[in-house]
C-alpha positions as CSV (number, residue, x, y, z in Angstrom):
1,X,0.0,0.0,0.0
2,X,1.4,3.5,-1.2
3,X,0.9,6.5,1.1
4,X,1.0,10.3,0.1
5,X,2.9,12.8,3.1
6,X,0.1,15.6,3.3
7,X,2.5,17.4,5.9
8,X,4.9,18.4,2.3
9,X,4.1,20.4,-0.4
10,X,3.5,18.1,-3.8
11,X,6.0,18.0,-5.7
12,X,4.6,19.4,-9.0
13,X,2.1,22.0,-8.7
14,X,-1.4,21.4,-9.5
15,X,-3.3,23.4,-12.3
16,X,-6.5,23.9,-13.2
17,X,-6.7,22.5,-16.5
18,X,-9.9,24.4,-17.6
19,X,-8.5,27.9,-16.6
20,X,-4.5,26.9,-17.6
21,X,-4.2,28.0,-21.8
22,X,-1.4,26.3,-23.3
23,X,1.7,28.7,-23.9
24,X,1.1,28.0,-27.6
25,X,-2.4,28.7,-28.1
26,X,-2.6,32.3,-28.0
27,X,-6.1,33.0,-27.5
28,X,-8.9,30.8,-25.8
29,X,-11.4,32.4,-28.1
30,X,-12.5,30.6,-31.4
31,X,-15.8,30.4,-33.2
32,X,-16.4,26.6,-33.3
33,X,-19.7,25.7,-31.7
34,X,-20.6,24.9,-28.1
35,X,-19.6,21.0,-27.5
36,X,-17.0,21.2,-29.9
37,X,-14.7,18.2,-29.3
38,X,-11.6,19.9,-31.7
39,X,-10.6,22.5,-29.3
40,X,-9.8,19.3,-27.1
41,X,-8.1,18.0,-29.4
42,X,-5.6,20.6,-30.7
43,X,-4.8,22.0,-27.2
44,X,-3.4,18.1,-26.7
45,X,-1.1,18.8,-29.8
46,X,0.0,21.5,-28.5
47,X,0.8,20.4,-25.2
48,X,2.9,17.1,-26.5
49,X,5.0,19.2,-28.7
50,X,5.9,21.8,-25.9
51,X,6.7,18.6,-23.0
52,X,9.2,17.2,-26.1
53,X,11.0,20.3,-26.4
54,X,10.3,20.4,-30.1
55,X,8.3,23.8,-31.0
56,X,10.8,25.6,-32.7
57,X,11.2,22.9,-35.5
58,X,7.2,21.9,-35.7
59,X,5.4,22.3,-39.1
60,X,1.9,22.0,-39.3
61,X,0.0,21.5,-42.5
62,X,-3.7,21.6,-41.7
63,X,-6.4,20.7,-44.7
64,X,-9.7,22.5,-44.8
65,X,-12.1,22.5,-41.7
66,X,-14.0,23.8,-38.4
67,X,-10.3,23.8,-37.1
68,X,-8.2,25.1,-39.5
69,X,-9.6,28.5,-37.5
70,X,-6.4,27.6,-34.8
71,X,-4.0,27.8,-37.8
72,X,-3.9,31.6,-37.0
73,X,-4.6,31.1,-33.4
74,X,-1.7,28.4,-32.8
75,X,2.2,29.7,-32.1
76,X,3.5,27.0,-34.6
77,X,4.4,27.5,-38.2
78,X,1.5,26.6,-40.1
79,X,0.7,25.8,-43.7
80,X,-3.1,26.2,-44.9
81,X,-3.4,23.6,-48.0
82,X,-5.7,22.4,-50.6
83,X,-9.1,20.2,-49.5
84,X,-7.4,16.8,-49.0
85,X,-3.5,17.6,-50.0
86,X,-1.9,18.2,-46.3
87,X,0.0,14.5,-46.3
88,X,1.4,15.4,-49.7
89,X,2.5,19.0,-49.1
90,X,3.2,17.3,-45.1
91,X,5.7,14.9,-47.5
92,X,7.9,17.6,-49.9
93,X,8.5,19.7,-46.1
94,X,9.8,16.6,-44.4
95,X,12.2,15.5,-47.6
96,X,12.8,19.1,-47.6
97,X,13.7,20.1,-44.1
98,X,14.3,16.1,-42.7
99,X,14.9,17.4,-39.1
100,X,11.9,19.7,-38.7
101,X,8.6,18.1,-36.9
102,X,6.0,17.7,-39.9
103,X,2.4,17.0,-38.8
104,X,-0.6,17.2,-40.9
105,X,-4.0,18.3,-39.1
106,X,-7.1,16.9,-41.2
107,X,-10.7,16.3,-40.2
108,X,-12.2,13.0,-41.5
109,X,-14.3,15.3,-44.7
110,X,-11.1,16.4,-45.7
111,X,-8.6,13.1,-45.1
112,X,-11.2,10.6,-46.3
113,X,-13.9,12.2,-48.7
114,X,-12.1,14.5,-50.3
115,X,-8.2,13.3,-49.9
116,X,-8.4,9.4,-49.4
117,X,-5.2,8.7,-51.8
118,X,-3.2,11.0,-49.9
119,X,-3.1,9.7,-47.2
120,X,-3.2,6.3,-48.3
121,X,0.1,6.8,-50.2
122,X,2.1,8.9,-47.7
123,X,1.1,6.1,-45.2
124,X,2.3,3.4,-47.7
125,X,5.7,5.3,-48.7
126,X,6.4,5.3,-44.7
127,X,6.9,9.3,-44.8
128,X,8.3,10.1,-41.3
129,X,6.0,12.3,-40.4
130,X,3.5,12.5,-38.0
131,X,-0.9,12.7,-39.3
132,X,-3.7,13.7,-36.8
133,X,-7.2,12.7,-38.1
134,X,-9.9,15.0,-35.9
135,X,-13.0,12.6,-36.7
136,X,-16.3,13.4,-35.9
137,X,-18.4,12.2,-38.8
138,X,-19.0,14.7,-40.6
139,X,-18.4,17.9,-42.4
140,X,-18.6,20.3,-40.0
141,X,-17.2,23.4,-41.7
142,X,-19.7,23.4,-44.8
143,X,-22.9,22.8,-42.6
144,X,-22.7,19.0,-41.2
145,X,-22.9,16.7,-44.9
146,X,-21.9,13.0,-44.8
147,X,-18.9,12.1,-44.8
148,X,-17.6,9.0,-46.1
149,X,-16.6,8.1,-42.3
150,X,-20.5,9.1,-41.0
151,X,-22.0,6.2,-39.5
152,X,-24.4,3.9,-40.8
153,X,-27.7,5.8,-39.3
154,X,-26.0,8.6,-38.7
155,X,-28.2,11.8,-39.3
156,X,-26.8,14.3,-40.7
157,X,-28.0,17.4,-43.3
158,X,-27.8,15.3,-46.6
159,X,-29.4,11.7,-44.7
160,X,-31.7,13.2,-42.3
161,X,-33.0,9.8,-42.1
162,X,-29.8,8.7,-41.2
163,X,-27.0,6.9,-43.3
164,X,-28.2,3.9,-45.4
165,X,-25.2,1.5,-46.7
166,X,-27.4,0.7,-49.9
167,X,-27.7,4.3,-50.8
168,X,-24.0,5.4,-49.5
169,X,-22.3,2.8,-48.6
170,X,-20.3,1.6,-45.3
171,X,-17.8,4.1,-43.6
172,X,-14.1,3.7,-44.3
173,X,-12.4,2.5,-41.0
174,X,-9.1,4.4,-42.3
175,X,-6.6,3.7,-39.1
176,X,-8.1,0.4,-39.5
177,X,-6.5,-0.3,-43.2
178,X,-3.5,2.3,-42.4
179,X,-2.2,-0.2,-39.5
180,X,-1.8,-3.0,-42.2
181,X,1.0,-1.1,-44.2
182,X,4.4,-2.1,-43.9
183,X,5.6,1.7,-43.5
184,X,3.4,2.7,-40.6
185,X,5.3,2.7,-37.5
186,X,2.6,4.0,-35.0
187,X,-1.4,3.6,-35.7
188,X,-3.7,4.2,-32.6
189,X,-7.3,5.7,-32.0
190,X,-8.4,7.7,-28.7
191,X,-11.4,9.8,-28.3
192,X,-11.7,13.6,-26.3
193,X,-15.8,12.0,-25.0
194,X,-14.3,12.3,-21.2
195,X,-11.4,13.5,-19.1
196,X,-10.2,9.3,-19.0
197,X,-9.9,9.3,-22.8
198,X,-8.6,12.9,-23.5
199,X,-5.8,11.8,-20.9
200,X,-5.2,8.4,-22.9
201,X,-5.4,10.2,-26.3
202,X,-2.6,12.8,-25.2
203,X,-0.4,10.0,-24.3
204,X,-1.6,8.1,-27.9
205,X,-0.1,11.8,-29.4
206,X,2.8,11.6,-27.7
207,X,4.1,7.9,-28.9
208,X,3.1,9.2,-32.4
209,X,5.4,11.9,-31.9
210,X,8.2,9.8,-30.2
211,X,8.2,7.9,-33.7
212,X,9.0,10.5,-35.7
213,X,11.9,12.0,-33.1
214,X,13.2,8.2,-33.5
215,X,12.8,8.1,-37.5
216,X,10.5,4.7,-37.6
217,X,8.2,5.3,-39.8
218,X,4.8,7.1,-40.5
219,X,2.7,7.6,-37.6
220,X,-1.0,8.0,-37.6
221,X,-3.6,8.8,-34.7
222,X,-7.5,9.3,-35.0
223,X,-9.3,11.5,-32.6
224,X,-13.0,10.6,-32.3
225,X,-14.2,14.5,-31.5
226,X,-17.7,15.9,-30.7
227,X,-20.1,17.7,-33.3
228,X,-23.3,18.0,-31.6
229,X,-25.0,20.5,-34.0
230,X,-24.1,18.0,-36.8
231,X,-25.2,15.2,-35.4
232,X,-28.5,16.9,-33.9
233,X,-28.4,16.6,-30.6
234,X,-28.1,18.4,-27.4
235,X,-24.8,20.3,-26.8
236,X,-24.5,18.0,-23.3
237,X,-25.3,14.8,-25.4
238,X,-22.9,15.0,-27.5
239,X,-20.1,12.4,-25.6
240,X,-22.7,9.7,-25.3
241,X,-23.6,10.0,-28.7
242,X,-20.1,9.8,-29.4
243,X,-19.6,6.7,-27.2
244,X,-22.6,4.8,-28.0
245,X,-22.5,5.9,-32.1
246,X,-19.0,6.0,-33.2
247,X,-17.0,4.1,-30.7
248,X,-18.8,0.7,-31.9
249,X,-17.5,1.3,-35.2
250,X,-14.2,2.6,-34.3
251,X,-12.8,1.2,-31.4
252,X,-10.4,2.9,-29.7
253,X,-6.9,1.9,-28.9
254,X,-3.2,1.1,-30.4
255,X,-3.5,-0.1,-33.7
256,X,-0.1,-0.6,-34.8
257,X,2.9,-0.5,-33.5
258,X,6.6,-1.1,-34.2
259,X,9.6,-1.0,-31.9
260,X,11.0,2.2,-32.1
C-alpha cells in the first residue's frame, strides 16, 4: 500500500486544467460551436509538442475544416493547403527540411472524402512524419454533410434519415486499413468523449510523436471528437452520442505499433 505525506508540499504544482491555456495557443477564443470536441483536441497537440521540447522545429500542414480557424490562433508554423493535399504538401517539407517536426491536421471530410489517396500513399511510402485525423463524422465546416466516415444511421444534413449503406455505402475504418501497411510505424485511436480518454489520447499523441523523433516510420492517430450541431443533438449529449454511435465502429486503442 502506497501513502501520500500531506505534511509536504506536492511536488509538481497542481493546475486547473480548464483555466490553464497552453503557452502556444494564443487565445482561448474561437468560433467553433458549443460542445466542440476539436478544441480538445488541438490543445493536446500542442501540449505534447511543448513537453518534447520540439516547437521551434514543428510544421503544421492543416487541410480544410472547423479547425483550421487555430492555424492563426496556434504559435506553430503553419501551412493552410488544398481540401485533401496536407499528407502530400506534409511529405515535400519533411524530404525538404528532414529534421523539422512535420504533422498534418485533417478532419475525417477532408482526409477521407475528399483526400483518401493522400493519405493512403504517404502512409504506404512510410513518410516520417506525423498525421492527426480529428474525426467526428462529418463535415462540419460546410454545414454537417456526410462524410464518407459518417455512420451507418447517422443523421446528418444530406441523410436526415440517417445513413443507409445501400444508398451510401459503409464508412471507411481508415486507421483500420492504415495499420496494415508495412511503413506505418505507429497507428492508434483515442477519443476527447471524457477526461479518462482525452488523458489516454494525449499520451496516444505523444508515442506518435516519439516515432517521428526516433525516425521509424509514418505515424497515424485518429481522434474521435464531438459535433453536436451536426449530429443533432443536445450540446451535453454529444459524448454519449459519441460513445454509443461512433465508438462501436471505431474502437479505440493502439492499432499498430513497431519498436522504435
Amino acid at each position: 500500500m502506497s501513502t501520500t505525506d500531506i505534511e509536504a508540499p506536492p511536488g509538481k504544482r497542481a493546475v486547473r486544467v480548464g483555466h490553464a491555456a497552453p503557452p502556444l495557443m494564443q487565445t482561448e477564443e474561437h468560433h467553433l460551436c458549443p460542445g466542440c470536441g476539436h478544441p480538445v483536441g488541438v490543445r493536446m497537440i500542442l501540449e505534447v509538442l511543448e513537453e518534447l521540447g520540439v516547437v521551434d522545429r514543428s510544421i503544421c500542414v492543416a487541410g480544410h475544416g472547423c479547425y483550421a480557424t487555430f492555424t492563426a490562433t496556434i504559435d506553430i508554423e503553419t501551412i493552410l493547403t488544398l481540401h485533401g493535399r496536407a499528407p502530400a504538401t506534409a511529405t515535400g517539407v519533411k524530404r525538404m527540411l528532414p529534421d523539422s517536426i512535420v504533422w498534418t491536421m485533417q478532419g475525417d471530410g477532408d482526409m477521407v472524402s475528399e483526400g483518401l489517396a493522400e493519405i493512403m500513399h504517404t502512409a504506404a511510402r512510410g513518410e516520417r512524419l506525423t498525421a492527426i485525423l480529428l474525426n467526428n463524422g462529418v463535415f462540419g465546416d460546410t454545414g454537417g454533410q456526410m462524410t464518407a466516415m459518417s455512420v451507418v444511421g447517422q443523421r446528418t444534413k444530406n441523410t436526415l434519415e440517417g445513413r443507409d449503406p445501400g444508398n451510401h455505402g459503409f464508412p471507411i475504418p481508415v486507421a483500420d486499413i492504415i495499420s496494415r501497411f508495412p511503413g506505418a510505424a505507429f497507428v492508434a485511436r483515442g477519443s476527447v468523449h471524457n477526461a479518462a480518454e482525452a488523458t489516454k489520447t494525449k499520451r496516444l499523441i505523444r508515442r506518435a510523436f516519439e516515432h517521428q523523433i526516433a525516425g521509424s516510420g509514418f505515424a497515424f492517430v485518429e481522434v474521435l471528437t464531438m459535433c453536436p450541431t451536426g449530429w443533432f443533438v443536445p450540446t451535453a449529449g454529444g459524448p454519449d452520442y459519441l460513445s454509443t454511435a461512433l465508438e462501436p465502429v471505431y474502437p479505440l486503442g493502439i492499432l499498430r505499433e513497431v519498436e522504435r
